[in-house]
C-alpha positions as CSV (number, residue, x, y, z in Angstrom):
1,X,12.3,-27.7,-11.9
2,X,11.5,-23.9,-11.7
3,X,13.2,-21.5,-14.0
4,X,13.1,-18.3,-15.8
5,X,13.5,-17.8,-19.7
6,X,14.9,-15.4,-22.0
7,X,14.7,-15.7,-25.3
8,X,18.4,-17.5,-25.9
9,X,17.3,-20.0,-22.9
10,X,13.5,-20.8,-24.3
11,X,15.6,-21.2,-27.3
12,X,17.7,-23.9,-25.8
13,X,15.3,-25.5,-23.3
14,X,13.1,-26.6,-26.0
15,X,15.3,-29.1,-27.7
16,X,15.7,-30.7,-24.0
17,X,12.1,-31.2,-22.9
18,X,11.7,-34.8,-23.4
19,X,9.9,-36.1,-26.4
20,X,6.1,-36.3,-24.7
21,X,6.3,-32.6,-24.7
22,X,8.2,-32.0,-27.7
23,X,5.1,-33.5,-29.8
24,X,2.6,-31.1,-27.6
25,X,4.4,-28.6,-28.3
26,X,4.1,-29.8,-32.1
27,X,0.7,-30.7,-31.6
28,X,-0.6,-26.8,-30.0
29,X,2.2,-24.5,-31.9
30,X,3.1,-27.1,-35.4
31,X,5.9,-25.3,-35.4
32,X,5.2,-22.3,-37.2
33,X,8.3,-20.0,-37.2
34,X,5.5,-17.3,-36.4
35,X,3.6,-18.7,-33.8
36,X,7.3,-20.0,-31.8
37,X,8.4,-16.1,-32.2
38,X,5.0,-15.2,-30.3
39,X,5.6,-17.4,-27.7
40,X,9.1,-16.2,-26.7
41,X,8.0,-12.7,-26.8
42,X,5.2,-14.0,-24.3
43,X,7.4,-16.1,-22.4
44,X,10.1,-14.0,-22.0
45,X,11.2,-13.0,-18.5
46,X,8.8,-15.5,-16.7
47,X,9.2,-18.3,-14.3
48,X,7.3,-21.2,-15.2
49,X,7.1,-24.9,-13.8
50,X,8.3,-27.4,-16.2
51,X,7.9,-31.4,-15.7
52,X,5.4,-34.4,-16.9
53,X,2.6,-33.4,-15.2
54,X,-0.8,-32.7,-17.0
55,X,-2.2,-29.4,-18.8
56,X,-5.3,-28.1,-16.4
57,X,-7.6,-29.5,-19.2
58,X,-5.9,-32.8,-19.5
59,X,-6.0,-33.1,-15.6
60,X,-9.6,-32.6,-15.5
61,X,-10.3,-34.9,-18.2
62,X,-8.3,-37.9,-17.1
63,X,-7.8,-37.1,-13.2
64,X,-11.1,-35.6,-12.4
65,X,-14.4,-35.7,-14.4
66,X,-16.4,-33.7,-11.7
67,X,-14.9,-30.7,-13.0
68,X,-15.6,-31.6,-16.9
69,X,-18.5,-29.0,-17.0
70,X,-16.3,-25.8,-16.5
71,X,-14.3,-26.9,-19.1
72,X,-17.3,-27.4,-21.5
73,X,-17.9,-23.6,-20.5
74,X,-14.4,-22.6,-21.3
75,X,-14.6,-24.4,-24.3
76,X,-17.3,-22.7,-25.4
77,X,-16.3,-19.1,-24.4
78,X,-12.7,-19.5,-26.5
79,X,-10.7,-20.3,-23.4
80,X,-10.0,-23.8,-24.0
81,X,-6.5,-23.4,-25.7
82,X,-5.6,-21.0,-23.0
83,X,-6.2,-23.8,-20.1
84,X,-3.8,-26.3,-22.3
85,X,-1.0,-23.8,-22.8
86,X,1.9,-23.1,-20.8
87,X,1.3,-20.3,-18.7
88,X,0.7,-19.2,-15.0
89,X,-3.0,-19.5,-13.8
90,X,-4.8,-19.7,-10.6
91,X,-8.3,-21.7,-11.3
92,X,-10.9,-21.9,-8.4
93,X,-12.9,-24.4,-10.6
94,X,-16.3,-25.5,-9.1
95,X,-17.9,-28.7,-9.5
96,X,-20.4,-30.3,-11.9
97,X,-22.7,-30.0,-9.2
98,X,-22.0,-26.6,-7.9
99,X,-22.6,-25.7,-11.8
100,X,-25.6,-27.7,-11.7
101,X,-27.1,-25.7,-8.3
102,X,-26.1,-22.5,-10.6
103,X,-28.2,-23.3,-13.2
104,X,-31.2,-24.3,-11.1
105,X,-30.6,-20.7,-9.2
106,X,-30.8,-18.8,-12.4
107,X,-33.8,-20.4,-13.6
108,X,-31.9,-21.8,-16.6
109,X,-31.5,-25.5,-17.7
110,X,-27.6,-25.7,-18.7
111,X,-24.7,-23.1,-19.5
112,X,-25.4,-23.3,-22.7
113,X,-28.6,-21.5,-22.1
114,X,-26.0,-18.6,-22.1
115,X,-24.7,-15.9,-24.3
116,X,-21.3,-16.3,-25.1
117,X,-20.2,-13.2,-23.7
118,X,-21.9,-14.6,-20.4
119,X,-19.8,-17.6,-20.7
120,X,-16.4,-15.8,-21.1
121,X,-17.5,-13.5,-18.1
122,X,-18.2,-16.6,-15.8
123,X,-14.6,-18.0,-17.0
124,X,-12.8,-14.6,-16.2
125,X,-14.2,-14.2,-13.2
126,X,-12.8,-17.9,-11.6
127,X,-9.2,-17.5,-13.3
128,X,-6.0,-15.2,-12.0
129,X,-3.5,-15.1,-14.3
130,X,-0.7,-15.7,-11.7
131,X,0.2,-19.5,-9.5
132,X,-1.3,-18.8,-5.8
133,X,-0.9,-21.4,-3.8
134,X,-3.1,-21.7,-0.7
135,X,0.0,-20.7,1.4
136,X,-0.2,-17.6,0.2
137,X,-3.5,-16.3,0.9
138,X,-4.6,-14.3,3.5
139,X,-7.7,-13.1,5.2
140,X,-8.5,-10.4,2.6
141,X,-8.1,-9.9,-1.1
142,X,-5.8,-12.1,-3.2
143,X,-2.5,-10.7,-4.4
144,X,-4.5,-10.3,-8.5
145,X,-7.5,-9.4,-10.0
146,X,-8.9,-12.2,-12.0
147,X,-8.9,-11.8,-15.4
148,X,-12.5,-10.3,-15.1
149,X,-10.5,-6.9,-13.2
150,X,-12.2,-8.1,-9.9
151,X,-10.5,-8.9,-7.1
152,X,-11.8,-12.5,-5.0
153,X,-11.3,-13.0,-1.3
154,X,-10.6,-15.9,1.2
155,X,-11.3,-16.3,4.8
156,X,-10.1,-19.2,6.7
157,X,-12.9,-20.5,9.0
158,X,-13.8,-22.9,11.4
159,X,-17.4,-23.9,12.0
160,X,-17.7,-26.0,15.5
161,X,-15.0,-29.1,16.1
162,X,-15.1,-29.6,12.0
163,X,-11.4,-28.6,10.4
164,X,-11.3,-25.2,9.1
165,X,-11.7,-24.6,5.4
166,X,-10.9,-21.5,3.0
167,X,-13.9,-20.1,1.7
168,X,-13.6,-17.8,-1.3
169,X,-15.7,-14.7,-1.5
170,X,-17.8,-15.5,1.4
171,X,-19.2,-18.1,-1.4
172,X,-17.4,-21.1,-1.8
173,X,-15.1,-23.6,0.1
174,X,-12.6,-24.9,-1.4
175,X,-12.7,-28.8,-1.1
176,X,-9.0,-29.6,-2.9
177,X,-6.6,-27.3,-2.5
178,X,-3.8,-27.1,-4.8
179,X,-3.8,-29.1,-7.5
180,X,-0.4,-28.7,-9.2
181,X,-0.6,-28.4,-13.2
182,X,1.6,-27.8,-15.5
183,X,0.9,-24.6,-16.5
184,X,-0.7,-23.5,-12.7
185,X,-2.7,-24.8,-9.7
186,X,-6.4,-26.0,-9.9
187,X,-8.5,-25.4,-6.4
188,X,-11.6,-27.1,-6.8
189,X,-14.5,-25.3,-5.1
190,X,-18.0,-26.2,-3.9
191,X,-19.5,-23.4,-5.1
192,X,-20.2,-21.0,-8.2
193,X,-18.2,-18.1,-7.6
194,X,-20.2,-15.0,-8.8
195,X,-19.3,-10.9,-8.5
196,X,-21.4,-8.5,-6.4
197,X,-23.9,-6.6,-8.7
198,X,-24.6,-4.5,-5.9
199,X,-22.7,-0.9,-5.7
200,X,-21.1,0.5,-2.4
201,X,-24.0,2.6,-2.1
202,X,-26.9,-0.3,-2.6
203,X,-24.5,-2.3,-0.3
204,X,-24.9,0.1,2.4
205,X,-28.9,0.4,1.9
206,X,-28.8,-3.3,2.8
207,X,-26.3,-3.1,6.1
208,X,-28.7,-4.5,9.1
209,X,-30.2,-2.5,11.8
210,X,-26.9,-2.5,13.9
211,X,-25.7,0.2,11.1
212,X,-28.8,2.3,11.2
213,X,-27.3,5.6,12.3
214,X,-24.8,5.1,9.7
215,X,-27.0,4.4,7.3
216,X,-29.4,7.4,7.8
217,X,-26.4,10.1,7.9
218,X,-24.9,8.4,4.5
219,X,-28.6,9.0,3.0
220,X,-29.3,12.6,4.4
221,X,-26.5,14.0,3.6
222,X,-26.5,12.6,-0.5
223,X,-23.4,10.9,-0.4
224,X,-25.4,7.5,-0.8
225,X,-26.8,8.5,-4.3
226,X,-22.8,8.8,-5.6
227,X,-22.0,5.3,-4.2
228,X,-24.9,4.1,-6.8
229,X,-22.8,5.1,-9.5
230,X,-21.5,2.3,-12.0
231,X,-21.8,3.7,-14.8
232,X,-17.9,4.4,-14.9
233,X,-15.3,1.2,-14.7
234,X,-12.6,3.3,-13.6
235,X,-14.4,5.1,-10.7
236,X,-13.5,2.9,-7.3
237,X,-15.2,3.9,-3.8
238,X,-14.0,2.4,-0.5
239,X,-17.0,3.4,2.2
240,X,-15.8,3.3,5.8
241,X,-18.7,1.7,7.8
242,X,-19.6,2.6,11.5
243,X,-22.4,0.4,13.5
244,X,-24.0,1.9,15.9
245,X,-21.5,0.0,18.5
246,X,-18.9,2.2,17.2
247,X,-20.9,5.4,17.4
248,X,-21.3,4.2,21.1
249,X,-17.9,4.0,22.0
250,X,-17.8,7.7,22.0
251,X,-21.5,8.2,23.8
252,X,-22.9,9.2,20.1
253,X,-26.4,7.6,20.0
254,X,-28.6,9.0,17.7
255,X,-28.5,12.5,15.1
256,X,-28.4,15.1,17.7
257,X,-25.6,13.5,19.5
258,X,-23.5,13.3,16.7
259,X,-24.3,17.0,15.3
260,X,-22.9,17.9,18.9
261,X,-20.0,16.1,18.5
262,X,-19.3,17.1,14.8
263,X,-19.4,20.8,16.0
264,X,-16.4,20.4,18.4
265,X,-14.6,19.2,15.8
266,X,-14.9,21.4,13.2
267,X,-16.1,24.7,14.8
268,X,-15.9,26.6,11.5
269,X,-19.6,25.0,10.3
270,X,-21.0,24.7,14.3
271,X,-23.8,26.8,12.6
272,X,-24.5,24.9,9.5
273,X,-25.7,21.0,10.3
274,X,-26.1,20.5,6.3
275,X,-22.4,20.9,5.9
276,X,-21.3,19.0,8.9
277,X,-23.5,16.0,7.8
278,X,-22.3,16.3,4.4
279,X,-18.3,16.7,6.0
280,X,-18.5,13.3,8.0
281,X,-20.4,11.3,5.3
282,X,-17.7,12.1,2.6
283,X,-15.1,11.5,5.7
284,X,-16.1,8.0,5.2
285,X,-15.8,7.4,1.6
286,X,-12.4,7.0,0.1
287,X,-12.5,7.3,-3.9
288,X,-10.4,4.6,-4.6
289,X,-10.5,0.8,-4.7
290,X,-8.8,-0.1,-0.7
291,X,-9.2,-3.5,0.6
292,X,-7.3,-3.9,4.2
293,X,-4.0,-5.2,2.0
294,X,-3.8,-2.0,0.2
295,X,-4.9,0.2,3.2
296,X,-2.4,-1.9,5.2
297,X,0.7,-0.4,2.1
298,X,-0.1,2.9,3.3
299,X,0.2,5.3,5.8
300,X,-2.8,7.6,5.0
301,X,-6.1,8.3,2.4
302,X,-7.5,11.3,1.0
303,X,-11.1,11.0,1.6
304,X,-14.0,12.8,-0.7
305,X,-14.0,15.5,2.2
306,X,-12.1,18.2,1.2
307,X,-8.8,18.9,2.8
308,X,-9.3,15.9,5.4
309,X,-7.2,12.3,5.5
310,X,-7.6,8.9,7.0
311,X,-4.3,8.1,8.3
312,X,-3.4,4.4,8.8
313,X,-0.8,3.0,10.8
314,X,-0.1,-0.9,10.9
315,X,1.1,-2.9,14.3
316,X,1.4,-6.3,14.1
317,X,-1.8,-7.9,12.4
318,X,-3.8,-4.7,13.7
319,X,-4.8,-2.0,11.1
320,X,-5.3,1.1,12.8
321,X,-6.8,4.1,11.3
322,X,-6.4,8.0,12.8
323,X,-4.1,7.6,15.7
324,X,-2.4,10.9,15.7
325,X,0.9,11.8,17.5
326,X,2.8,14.6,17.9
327,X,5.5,15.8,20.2
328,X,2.8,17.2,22.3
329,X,-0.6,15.1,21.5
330,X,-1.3,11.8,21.1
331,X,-5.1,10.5,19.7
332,X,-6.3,7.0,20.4
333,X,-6.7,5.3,16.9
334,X,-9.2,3.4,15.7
335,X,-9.4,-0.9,14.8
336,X,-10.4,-1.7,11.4
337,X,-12.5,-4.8,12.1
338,X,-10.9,-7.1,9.9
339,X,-13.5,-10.1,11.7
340,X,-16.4,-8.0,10.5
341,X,-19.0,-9.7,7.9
342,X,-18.5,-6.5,6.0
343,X,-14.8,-5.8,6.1
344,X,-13.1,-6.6,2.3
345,X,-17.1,-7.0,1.0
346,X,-16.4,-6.9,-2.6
347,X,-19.3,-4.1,-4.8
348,X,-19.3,-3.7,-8.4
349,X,-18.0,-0.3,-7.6
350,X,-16.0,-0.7,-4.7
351,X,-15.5,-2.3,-1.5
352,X,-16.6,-1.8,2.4
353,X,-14.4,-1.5,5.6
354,X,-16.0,-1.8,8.8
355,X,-14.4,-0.1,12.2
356,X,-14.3,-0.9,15.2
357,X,-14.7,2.7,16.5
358,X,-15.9,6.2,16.1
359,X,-13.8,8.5,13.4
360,X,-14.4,12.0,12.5
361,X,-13.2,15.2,10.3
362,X,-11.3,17.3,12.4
363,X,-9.8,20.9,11.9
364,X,-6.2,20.6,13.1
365,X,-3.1,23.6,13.4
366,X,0.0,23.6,12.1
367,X,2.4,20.7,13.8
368,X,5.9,20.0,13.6
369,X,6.8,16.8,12.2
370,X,9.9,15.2,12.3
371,X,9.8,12.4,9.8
372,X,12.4,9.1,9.6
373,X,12.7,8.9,5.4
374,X,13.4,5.2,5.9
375,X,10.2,4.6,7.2
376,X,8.9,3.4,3.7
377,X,5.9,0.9,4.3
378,X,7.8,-2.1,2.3
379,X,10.9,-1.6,4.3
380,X,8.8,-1.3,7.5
381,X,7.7,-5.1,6.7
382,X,11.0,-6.3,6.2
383,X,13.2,-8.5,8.4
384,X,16.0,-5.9,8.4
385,X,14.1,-3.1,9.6
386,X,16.0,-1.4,12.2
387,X,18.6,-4.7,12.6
388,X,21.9,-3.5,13.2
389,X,24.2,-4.1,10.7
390,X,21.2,-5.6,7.9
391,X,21.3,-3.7,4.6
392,X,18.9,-3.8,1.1
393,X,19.4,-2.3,-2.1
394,X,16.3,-0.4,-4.2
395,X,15.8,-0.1,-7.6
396,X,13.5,2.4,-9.0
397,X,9.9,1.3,-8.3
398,X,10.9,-1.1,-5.2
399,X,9.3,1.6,-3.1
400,X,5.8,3.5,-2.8
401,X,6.5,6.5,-1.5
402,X,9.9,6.9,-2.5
403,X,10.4,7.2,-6.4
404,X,14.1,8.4,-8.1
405,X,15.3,7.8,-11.9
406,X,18.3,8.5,-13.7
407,X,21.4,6.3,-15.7
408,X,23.4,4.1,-15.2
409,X,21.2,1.6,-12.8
410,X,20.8,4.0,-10.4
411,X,20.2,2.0,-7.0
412,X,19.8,3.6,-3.7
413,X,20.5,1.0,-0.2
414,X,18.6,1.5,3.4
415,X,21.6,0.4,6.0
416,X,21.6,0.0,9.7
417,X,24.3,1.1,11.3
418,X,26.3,-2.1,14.1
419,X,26.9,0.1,16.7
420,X,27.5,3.7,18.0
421,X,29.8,6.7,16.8
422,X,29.9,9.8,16.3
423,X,29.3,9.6,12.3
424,X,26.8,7.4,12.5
425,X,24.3,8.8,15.1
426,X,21.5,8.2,12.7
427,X,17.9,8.1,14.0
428,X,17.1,4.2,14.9
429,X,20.7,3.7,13.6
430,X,19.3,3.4,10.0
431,X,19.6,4.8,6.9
432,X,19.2,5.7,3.6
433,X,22.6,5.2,0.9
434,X,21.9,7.7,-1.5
435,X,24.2,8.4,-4.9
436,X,22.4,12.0,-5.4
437,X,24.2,13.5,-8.9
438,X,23.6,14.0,-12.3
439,X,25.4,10.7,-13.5
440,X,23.2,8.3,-11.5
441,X,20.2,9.5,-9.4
442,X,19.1,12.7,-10.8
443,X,15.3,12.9,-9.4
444,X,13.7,11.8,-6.3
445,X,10.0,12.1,-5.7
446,X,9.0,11.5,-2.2
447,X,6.0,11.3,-0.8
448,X,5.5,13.3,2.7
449,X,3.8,12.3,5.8
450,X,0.6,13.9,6.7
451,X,1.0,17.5,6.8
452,X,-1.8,19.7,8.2
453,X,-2.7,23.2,6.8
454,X,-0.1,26.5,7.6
455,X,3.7,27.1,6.5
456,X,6.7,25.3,7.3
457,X,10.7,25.2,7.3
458,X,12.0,21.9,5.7
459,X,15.0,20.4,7.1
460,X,16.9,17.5,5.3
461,X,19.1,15.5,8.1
462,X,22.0,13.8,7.0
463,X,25.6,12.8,6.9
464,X,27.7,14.6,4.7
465,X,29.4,12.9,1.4
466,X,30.9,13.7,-1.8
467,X,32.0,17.0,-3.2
468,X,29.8,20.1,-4.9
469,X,26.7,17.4,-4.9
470,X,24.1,19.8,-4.9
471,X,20.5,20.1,-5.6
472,X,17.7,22.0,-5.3
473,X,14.2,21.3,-4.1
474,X,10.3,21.3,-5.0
475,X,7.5,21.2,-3.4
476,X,4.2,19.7,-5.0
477,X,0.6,19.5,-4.3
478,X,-2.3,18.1,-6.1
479,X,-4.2,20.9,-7.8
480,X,-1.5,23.3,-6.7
481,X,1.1,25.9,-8.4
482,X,5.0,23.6,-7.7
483,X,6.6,25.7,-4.8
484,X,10.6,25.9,-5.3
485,X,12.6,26.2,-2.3
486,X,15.0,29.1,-2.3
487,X,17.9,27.0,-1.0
488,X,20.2,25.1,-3.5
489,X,21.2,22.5,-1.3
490,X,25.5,20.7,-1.1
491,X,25.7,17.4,0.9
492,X,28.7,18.1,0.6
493,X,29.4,20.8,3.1
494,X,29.8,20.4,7.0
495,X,28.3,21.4,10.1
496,X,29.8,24.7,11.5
497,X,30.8,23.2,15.1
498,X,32.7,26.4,16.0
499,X,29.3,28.5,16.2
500,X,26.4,28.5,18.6
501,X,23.3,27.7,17.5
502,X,21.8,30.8,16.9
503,X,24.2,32.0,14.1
504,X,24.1,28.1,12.8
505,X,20.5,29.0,12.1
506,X,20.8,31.9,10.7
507,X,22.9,30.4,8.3
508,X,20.4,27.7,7.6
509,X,21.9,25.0,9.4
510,X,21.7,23.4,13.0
511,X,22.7,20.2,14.9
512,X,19.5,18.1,15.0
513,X,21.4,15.0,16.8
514,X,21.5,14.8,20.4
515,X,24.4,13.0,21.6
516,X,27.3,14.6,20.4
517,X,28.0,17.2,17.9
518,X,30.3,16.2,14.9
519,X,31.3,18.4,11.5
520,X,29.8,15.3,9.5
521,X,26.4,15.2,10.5
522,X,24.7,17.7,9.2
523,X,20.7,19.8,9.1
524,X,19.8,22.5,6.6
525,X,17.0,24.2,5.4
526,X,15.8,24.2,2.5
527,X,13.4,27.2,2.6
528,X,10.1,27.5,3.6
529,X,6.5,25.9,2.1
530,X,3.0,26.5,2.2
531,X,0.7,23.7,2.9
532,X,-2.5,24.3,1.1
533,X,-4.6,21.5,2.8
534,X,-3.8,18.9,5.3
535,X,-2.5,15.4,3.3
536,X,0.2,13.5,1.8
537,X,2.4,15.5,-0.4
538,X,5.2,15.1,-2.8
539,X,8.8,16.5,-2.0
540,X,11.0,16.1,-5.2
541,X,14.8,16.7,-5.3
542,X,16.6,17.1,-8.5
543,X,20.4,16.7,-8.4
544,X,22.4,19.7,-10.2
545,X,26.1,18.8,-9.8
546,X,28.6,16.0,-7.7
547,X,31.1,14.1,-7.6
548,X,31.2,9.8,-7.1
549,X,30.8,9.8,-3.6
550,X,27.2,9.1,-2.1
551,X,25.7,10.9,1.1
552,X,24.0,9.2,4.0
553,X,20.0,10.1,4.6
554,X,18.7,10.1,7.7
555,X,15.3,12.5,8.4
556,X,13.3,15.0,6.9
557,X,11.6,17.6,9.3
558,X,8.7,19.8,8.9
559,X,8.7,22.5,11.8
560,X,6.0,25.5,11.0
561,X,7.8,28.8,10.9
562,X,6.3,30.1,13.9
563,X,7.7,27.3,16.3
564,X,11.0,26.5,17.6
565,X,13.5,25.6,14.5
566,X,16.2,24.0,17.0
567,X,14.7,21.9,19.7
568,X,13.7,19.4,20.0
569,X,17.2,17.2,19.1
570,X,16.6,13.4,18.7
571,X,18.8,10.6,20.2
572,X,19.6,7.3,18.6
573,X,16.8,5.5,19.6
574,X,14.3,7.9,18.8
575,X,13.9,10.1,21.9
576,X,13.1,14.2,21.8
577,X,15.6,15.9,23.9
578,X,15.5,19.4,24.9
579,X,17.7,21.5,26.6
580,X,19.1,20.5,30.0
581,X,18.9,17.0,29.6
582,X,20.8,14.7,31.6
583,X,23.3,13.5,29.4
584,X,22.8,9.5,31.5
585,X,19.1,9.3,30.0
586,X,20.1,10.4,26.0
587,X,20.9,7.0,23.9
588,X,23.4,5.4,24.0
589,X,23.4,6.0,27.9
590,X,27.0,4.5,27.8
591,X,28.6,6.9,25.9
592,X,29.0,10.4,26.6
593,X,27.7,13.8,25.6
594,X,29.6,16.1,23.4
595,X,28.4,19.8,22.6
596,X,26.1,21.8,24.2
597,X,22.9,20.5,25.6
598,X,21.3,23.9,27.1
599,X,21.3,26.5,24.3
């Protein structure tokens, strides 16, 4: 039976467990009006698996004695009460034996041998405080640190005709597999799991020859001393490796070849070799702790290069990194090797990524953007993405890159539209359900895509709703003076269908849908921002008046100043369309065109 307490329920539910845990219960807490208080307060709110079945310290002790030395350890490091309380836990426990091969490793004749802090380390370090069942892992990190603040990984793999087995941190099998508790699941491994003592940097040092380019760049340039830092517990680095068969791939083979390359790219420094060492080097370090699970929740990285970002895109089980497109260009990207030895290698500072390919800095102009809001990396990984007629709600914090607060359980809902009209031409059909005004949702923070370096118009696409809801709009960068757009913005107001285009935009507005023009669906600008450095920024809205009535979200665009402000339009599914189009290829091709499609 699986169920979630509050404080009336724990209440209750304790006067119905049956009278073998009514006396543990009197046996761990004696009923001390003190201790009971503490427990609800640390029960509260969590979902815990109640029945007969043994504490992980009884099952160990009655069900299976080859695990009887980690709970001496335990014991012995103050953790013992912890592993016979209720509670959630993960324990990868190894066996007497695999403790006994430990001990022989370190040169030591028992556990004992020591220091306590030692001990409690060791324990930390094999329990997360949340149930995993083996179902639930993946080929990467685990969903929680353990209680050490380290992450473990598991790999499944097969070695020859033998069944494949989960190994944990490249160190252990696991031999049982979940081993329900009562207060969590046991897997019993072969092996002592142990944490990395070697940094990002030292990691690096000790790559094989197949990294040897790499790894002479990542020295020369001093990037390699700052991965040796561990002095810091709150200082992460991800490096980004590169074998010399990913160097290859784009006819790089040794220092010279690469300096060549490096110039193209960033023609600013083609005179000074120092800096473009130094440029790619920090290219490849990302100062933050990113295994392929959290690169994989994200759509790009700043790196320690100044001005430059990693973007990552997801397709299927592939991680790609820096495949660029535009409406005009479009860059191969580049595999993250998740079969690598190295990929998800845990450091004491950090963690490496291998690739499968060849990535670089590079010095990019001002381009256009034209960005679908719903396409929020959570939502992205959801069954309803883009299914007509599927709908989910949001609460504050459901989403990444798309933050709001206010009263009165603000909420706001990503729809998908069934079918085709002329009030719902939304891009992809879907949409975000936004209550925008001072009596619910009366911020938004949202985090742009990947804008390179030069000025732009921002356009907010949607479909009108509501009465006076206005707000205005800021523009945010890391290290940078807030920019405030000019234009207080009403979804309340309509398109100007009586006008051509060109006073439209001179108003601010303009049709940005393709298939037929409709009062409802609306594009204005909300003034103009300077983009500092290429990267991720923060757009926040702040609602200033409205009524009850919601309005309906579709895109945000980014068009630099200099460029065409009108065209291209977009079509339901997607498609640019420019001027002259025949009306037979814009979606849906059954329906048919209304408005002007050559001015």
């Amino acid at each position: 039976m699986i169920f979630t307490l509050n404080k009336f329920e724990l209440a209750m539910k304790t006067k119905t467990i049956n009278l073998r845990n009514t006396i543990r219960f009197a046996l761990i807490f004696g009923f001390s009006i003190s201790v009971l208080a503490a427990c609800v307060d640390y029960m509260q709110g969590k979902t815990f698996l109640v029945s007969d079945s043994k504490m992980i310290d009884e099952y160990i002790e009655q069900k299976d004695t080859s695990m009887t030395e980690f709970l001496k350890i335990a014991d012995i490091a103050g953790f013992k009460g912890m592993l016979h309380a209720y509670g959630t836990n993960t324990c990868f426990i190894p066996t007497n034996q695999a403790i006994a091969v430990y001990c022989q490793r370190r040169g030591i004749t028992n556990m004992e041998s020591l220091t306590v802090d030692e001990l409690q380390k060791f324990v930390k370090y094999h329990i997360v405080r949340d149930t995993i069942q083996s179902s639930e892992f993946v080929d990467g990190r685990l969903p929680m640190a353990t209680m050490l603040g380290k992450y473990l990984t598991t790999k499944t793999v097969q070695n020859g005709d033998s069944a494949p087995v989960i190994r944990v941190n490249r160190q252990a099998n696991i031999i049982q597999k979940d081993i329900r508790v009562a207060n969590g699941i046991i897997h019993k491994i072969d092996y002592v799991l142990t944490p990395n003592a070697l940094t990002v940097g030292e990691m690096i040092e000790s790559l094989p020859d197949s990294y040897s380019l790499y790894k002479s760049i990542m020295a020369e340039s001093g990037v390699l001393d700052s991965l040796k830092i561990n002095n810091a517990p709150a200082v992460w680095f991800t490096a980004i490796l590169q074998s010399d068969a990913s160097f290859a791939t784009k006819g790089i083979l040794n220092r010279d070849s690469l300096i060549a390359k490096l110039k193209i790219a960033q023609p600013d420094y083609a005179n000074d070799e120092t800096k473009l060492i130094q440029m790619y080097a920090q290219y490849h370090v990302i100062e933050r702790l990113a295994y392929v699970a959290d690169l994989s929740m994200s759509s790009s990285e700043l790196t320690m290069a100044p001005n430059q970002v990693i973007t990552v895109k997801t397709d299927k089980d592939s991680l790609i990194l820096n495949e660029y497109k535009s409406l005009t260009k479009f860059e191969q990207g580049v595999l993250v090797d998740k079969a690598s030895d190295w990929t998800d290698m845990s450091c004491s500072n950090g963690v490496l990524i291998d690739l499968d390919g060849y990535i670089q800095p590079v010095k990019r102009g001002a381009e256009a953007v034209y960005w679908e809001l719903t396409d929020q990396p959570e939502i992205k990984k959801m069954k309803e993405y883009r299914r007509k007629g599927s709908w989910v709600t949001f609460k504050p914090g459901d989403l990444s890159e798309l933050n709001f607060g206010g009263i009165n359980n603000p909420t706001i809902t990503y729809n998908v539209a069934s079918a085709f009209d002329s009030k719902t031409q939304y891009v992809h059909y879907d949409y975000f359900e936004i209550p925008l005004r001072p009596n619910v949702i009366q911020w938004m923070e949202i985090e742009t895509p990947v804008l390179t370096e030069g000025v732009y118009n921002v356009w907010i696409c949607w479909r009108r709703g509501g009465n006076n809801n206005k707000f205005k709009t800021t523009f945010k960068q890391a290290g940078k003076d807030d920019q405030v757009l000019p234009n207080v913005f009403d979804l309340g107001e309509y398109f100007d269908t009586s006008s051509t285009p060109e006073v439209n935009l001179n108003k601010g507005m303009k049709q940005y849908n393709a298939k037929q023009e409709n009062s409802v669906v609306c594009s204005r600008n909300c003034g103009a921002i300077k983009v500092e450095y290429t990267g991720r920024h923060i757009l926040r809205i702040d609602a200033l008046s409205g009524n009850s009535q919601p309005a309906w979200w579709d895109m945000i665009q980014f068009i630099p100043v200099d460029q065409n402000q009108i065209w291209p339009r977009f079509d339901v599914d997607g498609n640019a369309i420019y001027p002259g189009t025949d009306c037979s290829l814009i979606a849906p091709t059954d329906q048919p065109c209304v408005g002007d499609l050559f001015n």
